[in-house]
C-alpha positions as CSV (number, residue, x, y, z in Angstrom):
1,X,10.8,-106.5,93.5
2,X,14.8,-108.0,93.1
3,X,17.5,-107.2,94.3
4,X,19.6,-105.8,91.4
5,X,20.6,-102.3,92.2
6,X,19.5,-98.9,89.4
7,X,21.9,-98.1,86.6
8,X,24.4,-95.1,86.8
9,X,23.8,-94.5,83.2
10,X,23.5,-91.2,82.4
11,X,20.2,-90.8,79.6
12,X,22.9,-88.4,77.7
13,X,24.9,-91.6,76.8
14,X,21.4,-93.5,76.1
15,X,19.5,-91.1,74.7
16,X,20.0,-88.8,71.0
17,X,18.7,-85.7,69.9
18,X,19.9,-84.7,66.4
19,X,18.3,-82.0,63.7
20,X,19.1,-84.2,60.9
21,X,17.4,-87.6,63.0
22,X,13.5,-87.4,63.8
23,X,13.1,-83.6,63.2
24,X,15.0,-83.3,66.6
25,X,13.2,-85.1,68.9
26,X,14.7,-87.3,71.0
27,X,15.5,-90.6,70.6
28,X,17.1,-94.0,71.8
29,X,20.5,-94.1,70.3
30,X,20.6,-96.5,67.4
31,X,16.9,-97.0,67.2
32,X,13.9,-95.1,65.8
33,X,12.2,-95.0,68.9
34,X,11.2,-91.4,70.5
35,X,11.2,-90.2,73.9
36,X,7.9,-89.0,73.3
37,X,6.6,-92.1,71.5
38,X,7.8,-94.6,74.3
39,X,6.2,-91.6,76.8
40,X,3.0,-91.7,75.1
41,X,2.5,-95.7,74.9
42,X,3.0,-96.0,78.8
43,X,0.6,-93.0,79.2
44,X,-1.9,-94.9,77.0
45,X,-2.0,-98.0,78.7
46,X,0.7,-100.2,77.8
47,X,3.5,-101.6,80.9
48,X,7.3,-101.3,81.0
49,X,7.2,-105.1,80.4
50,X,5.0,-105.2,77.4
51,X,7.0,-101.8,75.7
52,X,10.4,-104.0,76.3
53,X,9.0,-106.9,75.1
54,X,8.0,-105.0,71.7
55,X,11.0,-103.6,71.6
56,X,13.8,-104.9,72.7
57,X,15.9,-102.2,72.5
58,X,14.2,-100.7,75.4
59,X,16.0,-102.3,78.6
60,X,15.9,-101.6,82.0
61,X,18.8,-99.1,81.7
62,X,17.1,-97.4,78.8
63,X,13.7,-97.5,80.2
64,X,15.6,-95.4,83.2
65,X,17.6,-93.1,80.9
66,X,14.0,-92.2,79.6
67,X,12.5,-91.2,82.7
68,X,15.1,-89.5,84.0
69,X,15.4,-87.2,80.7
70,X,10.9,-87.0,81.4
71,X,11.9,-85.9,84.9
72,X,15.0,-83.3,83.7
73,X,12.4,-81.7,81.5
74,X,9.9,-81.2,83.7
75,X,12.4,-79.7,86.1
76,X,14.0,-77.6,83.8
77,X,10.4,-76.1,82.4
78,X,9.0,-75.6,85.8
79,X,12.1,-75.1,88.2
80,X,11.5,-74.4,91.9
81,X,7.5,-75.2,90.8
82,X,5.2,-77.5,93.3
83,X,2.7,-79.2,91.8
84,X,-0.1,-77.4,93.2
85,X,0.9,-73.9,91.7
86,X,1.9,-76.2,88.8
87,X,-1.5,-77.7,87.9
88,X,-4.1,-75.2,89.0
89,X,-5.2,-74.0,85.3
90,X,-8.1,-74.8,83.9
91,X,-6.4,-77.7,81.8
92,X,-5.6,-79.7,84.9
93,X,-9.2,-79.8,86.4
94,X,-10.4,-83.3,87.6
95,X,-12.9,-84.8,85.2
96,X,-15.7,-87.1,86.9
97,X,-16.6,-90.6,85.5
């Protein structure tokens, strides 16, 4: 853990979503890179270190900027919603090993 303190950048000035770019999806500003796609890869296995190491358009304030769009989302799809009325379907049943 250091020191350095979190970014105040906002993910609207990191991140673009655009008709004409990536069918709409969102996207690091002057990159190819989706939301989703960087989303998925973490998901999947890979670290934060290993994704900017790929990539080195994805920075610590980028990285951040994509979260915090993840975490708007969410809210904005489920507001006011606690995670245990949120995940009680079927789809969200714990499968054993």
């Amino acid at each position: 853990m250091t020191d350095e303190q979190p970014s105040e950048v906002a993910w609207r000035e990191v991140i673009l979503a655009d008709p004409e770019i990536s069918g709409g999806k969102p996207i690091v500003r002057g990159t190819d890179l989706t939301v989703e796609g960087v989303l998925r890869d973490l998901a999947a296995g890979s670290t934060i270190a290993e994704m900017m190491e790929r990539h080195q358009e994805l920075t610590r304030d980028v990285m951040r900027a994509i979260f915090d769009l993840a975490a708007e989302s969410v809210y904005r799809k489920y507001p006011g919603q606690t995670p245990d009325k949120l995940f009680n379907g079927p789809e969200w049943t714990v499968i054993e090993s």
